[in-house]
N, C-alpha and C positions, 0 to 999 in steps of 0.2 A: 328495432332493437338490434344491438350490436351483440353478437357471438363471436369468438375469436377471431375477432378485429373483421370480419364478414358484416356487413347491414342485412339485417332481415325484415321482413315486412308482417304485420301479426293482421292477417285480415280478422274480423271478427262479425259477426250478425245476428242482433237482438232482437228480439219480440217487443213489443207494446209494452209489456207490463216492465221490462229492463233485463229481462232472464237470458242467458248466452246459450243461442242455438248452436251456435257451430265457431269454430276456430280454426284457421289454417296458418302455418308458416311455413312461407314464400321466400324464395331470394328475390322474386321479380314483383313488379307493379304496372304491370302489364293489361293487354287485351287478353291473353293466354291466362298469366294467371286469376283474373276476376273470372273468366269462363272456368277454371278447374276449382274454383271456389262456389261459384253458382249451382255447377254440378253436384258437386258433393252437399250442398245445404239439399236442395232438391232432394237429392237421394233419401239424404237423412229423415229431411220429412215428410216428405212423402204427397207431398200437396205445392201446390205454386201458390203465391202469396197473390193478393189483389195490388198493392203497391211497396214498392221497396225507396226506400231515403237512404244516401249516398253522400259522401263529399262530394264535391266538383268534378273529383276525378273522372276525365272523357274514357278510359277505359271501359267503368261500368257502363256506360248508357253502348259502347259497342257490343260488349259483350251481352249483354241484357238483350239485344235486339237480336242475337241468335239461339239465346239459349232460353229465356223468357219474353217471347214477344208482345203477347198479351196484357204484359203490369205495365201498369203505371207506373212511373221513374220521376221520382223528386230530389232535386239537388239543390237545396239552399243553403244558406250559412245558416248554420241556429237547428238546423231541420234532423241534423246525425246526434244532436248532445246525448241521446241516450247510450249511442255506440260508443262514441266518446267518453265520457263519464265511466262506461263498465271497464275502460281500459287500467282503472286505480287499483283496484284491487291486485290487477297484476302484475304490476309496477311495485306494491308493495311485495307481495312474494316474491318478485325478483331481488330487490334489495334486501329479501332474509338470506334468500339462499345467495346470496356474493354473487349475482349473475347466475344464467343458464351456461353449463357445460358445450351443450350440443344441440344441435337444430333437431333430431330428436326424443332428446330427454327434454325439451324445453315442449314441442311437438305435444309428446303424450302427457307431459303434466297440466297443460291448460288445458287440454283435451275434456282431462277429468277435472278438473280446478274449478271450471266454471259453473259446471253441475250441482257437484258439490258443495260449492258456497252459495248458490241459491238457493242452494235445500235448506239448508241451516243459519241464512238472516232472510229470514221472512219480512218485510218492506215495514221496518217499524213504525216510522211516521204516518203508516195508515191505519194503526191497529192501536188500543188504548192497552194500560200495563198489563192487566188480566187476564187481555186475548195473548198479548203477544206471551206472554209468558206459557199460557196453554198449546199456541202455536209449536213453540219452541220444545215443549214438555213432549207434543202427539210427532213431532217431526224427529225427535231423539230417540221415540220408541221404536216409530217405522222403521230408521235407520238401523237398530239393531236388530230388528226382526230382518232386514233383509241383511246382516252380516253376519247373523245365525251368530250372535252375541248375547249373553245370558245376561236378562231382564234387571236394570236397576233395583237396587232392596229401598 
């Protein structure tokens, strides 16, 4: 993603089900940067994965071998489409907001962006209209209950 007239790099890393663990943006695509991106997922949650999928990129399988030695490391073509694919959504919120401002504000908005829109579209093609619709009804109360928002009438 290009920031005043800069290229930035949007690492991003998904779980199984398509849900965005973690986000970083990078100026680099480096061995450095995938290692301060591994760290920080680590951190976040708190557990090492059993295996990680990756593009081609030889940085990850360097950095992986210092900071996750233990996982399995799969790079095939076809093998990232889920990381891939979560990148839409934020392609479209970049094109509402006219481009991001700042490496930043661009930063802490996917931060929270990704969280947020997985809470609120629940995987509809795996649920029939009733659930999802009840999904979407228990996931809209939660939400105000934790934003201490007073209860739909």
């Amino acid at each position: 993603m290009t920031i005043k007239k800069q290229q930035y790099y949007l690492w991003r890393a998904v779980d199984s089900e398509g849900n965005v663990l973690e986000v970083l943006l990078q100026r680099h695509r480096d061995m450095k940067a995938a290692k301060r991106f591994f760290r920080k997922l680590l951190k976040k949650q708190g557990f090492v994965p059993r295996v990680i999928v990756t593009d081609k990129l030889k940085s990850y399988e360097a950095a992986k071998k210092q900071v996750m030695k233990n996982v399995e490391h799969r790079a095939h073509k076809g093998l990232n489409n889920r990381a891939e694919n979560s990148h839409q959504p934020t392609r479209v919120r970049e094109r509402r907001m006219r481009r991001f401002k700042s490496p930043g504000q661009a930063q802490r908005l996917l931060s929270a962006f990704g969280p947020i829109r997985d809470h609120f579209h629940p995987k509809q093609h795996q649920l029939t209209a009733t659930r999802y619709r009840q999904e979407l009804r228990q996931r809209s109360q939660d939400w105000r209950e934790v934003a201490c928002l007073k209860p739909a009438a």
